[in-house]
C-alpha positions in Angstrom: 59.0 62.2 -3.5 57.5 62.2 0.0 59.4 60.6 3.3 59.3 57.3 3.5 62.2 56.7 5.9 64.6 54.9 3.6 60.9 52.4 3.3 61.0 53.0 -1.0 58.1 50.7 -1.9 56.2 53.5 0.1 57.2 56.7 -2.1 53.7 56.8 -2.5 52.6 58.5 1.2 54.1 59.8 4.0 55.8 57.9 6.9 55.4 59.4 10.3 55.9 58.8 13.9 52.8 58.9 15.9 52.9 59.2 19.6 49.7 56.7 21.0 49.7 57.5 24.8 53.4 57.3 24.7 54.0 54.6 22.5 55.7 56.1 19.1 54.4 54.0 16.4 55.5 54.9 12.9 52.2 55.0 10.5 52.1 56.0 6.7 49.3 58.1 5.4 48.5 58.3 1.8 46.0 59.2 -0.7 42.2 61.1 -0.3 38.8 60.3 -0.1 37.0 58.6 2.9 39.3 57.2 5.6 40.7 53.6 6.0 42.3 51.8 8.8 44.6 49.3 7.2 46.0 46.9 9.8 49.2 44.4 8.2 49.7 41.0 8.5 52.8 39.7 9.9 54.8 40.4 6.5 54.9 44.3 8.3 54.2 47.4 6.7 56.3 47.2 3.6 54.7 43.4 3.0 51.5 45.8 2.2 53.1 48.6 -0.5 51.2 47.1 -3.2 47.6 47.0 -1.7 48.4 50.4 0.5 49.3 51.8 -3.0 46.2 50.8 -4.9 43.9 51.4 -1.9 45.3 54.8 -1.5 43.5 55.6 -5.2 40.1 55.2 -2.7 40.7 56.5 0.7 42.9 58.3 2.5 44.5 55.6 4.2 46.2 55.3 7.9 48.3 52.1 8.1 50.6 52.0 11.0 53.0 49.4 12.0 52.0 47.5 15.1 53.6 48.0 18.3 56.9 46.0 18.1 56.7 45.4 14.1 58.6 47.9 11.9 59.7 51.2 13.3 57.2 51.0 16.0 57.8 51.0 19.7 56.4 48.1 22.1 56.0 48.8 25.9 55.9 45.8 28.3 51.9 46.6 28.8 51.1 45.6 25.1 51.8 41.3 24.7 48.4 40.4 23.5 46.6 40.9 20.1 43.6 41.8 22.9 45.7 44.9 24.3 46.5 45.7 20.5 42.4 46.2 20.2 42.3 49.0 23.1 45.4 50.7 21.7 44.0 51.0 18.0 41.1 52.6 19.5 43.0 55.0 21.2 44.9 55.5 17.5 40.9 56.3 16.2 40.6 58.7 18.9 43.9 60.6 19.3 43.6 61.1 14.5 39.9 62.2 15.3 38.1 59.6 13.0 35.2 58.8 13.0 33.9 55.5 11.8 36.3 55.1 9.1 36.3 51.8 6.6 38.6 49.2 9.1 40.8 46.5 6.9 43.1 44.0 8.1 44.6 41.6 7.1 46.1 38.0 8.3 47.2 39.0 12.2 46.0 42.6 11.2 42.5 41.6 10.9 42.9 39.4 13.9 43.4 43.0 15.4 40.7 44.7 13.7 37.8 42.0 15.0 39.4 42.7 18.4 39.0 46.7 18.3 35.3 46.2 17.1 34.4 43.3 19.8 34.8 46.1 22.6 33.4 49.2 20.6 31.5 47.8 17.9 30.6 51.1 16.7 33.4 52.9 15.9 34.1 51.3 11.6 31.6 52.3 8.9 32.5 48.5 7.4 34.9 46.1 8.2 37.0 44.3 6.2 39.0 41.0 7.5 41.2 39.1 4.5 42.8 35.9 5.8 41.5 36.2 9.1 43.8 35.0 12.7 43.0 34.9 16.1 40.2 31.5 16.7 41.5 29.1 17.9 43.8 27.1 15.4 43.9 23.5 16.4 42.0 21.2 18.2 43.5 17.9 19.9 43.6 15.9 16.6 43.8 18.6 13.8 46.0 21.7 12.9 43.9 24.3 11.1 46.1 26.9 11.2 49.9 25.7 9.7 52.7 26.3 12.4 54.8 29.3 11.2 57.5 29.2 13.8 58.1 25.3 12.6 58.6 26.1 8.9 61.4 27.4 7.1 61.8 30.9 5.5 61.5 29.4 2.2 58.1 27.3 3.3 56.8 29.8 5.0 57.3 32.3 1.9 55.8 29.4 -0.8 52.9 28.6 1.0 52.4 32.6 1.8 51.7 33.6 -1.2 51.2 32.5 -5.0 54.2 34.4 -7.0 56.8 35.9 -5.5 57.9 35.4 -1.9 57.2 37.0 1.2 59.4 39.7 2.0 62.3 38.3 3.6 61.5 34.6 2.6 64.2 34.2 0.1 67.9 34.0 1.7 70.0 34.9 -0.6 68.0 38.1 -1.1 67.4 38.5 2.7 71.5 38.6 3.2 71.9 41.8 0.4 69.1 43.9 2.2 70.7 47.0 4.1 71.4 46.5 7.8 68.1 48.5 8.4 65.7 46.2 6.5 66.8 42.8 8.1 66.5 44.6 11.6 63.0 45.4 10.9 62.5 42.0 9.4 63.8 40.7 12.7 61.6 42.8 14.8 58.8 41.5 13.1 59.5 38.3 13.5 60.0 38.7 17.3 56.6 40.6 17.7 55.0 37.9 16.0 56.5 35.2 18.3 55.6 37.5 20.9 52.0 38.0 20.2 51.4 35.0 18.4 53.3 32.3 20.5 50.9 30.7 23.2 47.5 30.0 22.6 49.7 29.9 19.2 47.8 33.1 16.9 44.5 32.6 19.3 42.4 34.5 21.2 40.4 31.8 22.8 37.9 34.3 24.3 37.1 35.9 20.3 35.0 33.9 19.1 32.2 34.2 21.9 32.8 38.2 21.3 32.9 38.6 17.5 28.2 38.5 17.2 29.0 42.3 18.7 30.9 43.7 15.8 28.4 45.9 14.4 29.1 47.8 10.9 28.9 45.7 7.5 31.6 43.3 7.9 33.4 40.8 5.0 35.7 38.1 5.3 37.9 37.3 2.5 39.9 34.2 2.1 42.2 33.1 -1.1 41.1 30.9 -3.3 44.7 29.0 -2.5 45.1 29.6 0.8 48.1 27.4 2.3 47.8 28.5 5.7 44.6 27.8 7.2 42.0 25.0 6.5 38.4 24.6 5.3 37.4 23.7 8.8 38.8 27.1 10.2 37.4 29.1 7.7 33.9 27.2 8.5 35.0 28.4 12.0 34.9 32.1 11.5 31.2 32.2 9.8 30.0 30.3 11.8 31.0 32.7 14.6 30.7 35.8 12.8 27.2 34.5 11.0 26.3 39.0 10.3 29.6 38.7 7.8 29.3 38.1 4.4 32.0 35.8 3.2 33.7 35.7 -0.3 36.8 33.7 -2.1 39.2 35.7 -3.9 40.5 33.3 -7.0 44.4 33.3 -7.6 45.4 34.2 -4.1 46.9 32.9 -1.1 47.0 33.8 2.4 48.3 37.3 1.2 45.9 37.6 -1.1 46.5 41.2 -0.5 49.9 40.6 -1.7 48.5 38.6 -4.5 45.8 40.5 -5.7 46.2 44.6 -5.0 44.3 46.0 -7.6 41.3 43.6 -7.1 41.6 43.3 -2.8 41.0 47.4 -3.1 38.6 47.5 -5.7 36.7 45.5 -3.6 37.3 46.9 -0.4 36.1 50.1 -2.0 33.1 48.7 -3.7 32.0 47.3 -0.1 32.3 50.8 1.7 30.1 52.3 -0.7 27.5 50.3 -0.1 
């Protein structure tokens, strides 16, 4: 079994610490074939095990926890998902690869359209499931659902179809070890952190995203609870060079939901 650091849904790869211009992030690598940038949603690193898993029978995939989430360091400099663009492409840079397949997911693919506004050149394909960072309300409508107002147990139902979000469920979240419900708690304060006000926007994005070169598809679940029709009409709209497909039986982690069929896709899109 390789190190996971105590993470055992991840007995699959290797967890590491990375050192990105002085910021130690921890990142797991797994698998072989082409590389693939996998970039989590706010469930962290170990909310991804399943997808990571069936991905890693594709690529040899890099999925590091963001700044803050997880195991990874934060300095003061890095509060915006904007900075989070710059410092993933100093991650491309400092692992020496080049145009690799880019997929995110949720506030990870909020990070991944960011990286690719300001060097649209640097992914093969892109690959954006569930889709943050436009803005999420206007003055009479929410599109986006307000996850700092909602309960664990909301939050975790309207997640994901089938089981909860890691950490959604109380009476298992107070029988994880010490260790887990820190890192549950540091990904929850990130998220606040990045996420809080414009509430998971980027109001400058969606004037930047017609730059973001390679083949690029949205995905959204067929049951997303999360966002609305009118923000998914949002993104294509601004991001017209995407192609855009519902996955059926899946949430907003759909990559949660769906594993086998997220990475079989993601896979058939990159060899295109």
């Amino acid at each position: 079994m390789m190190d996971t650091g105590g993470l055992d849904e991840l007995d699959f790869g290797t967890l590491s610490t990375v050192s990105v211009r002085g910021t130690a992030i921890e990142m797991l690598t797994a698998g072989s074939g082409a590389p693939l940038l996998f970039l989590h949603g706010l469930d962290g690193l170990e909310g991804s095990a399943g997808v990571l898993r069936e991905l890693a029978r594709h690529f040899t995939v890099y999925a590091p926890s963001h700044p803050g989430f997880g195991g990874s360091e934060r300095p003061a400099r890095l509060d915006r998902v904007d900075d989070l663009g710059y410092f993933y492409l100093d991650l491309l840079t400092l692992l020496a690869l080049d145009r690799p397949v880019i997929a995110g997911v949720s506030f990870g693919a909020w990070a991944a359209a960011e990286m690719l506004t300001k060097e649209p050149g640097r992914a093969a394909h892109l690959v954006l499931a569930s889709p943050l960072g436009l803005p999420t309300a206007n003055r009479r409508e929410q599109h986006v659902a307000d996850i700092f107002m909602l309960s664990r147990q909301e939050l975790g139902a309207r997640m994901q179809l089938g089981d909860p979000t890691p950490g959604s469920d109380m009476a298992v979240l107070t029988r994880l070890p010490e260790e887990r419900i820190r890192r549950l708690m540091r990904n929850d304060e990130a998220a606040s952190l990045y996420g809080w006000t414009p509430y998971m926007a980027n109001p400058k994005l969606g004037d930047r995203l017609h730059r973001i070169a390679p083949p690029a598809l949205i995905l959204w679940g067929s049951d997303d609870a999360i966002v609305s029709a009118e923000y998914r009409a949002a993104w294509a709209d601004a991001m017209p060079q995407a192609a855009v497909e519902t996955m059926p039986d899946a949430g907003h982690r759909l990559h949660a939901d769906q594993p086998g069929a997220f990475a079989n896709r993601v896979a058939q899109f990159a060899a295109r």
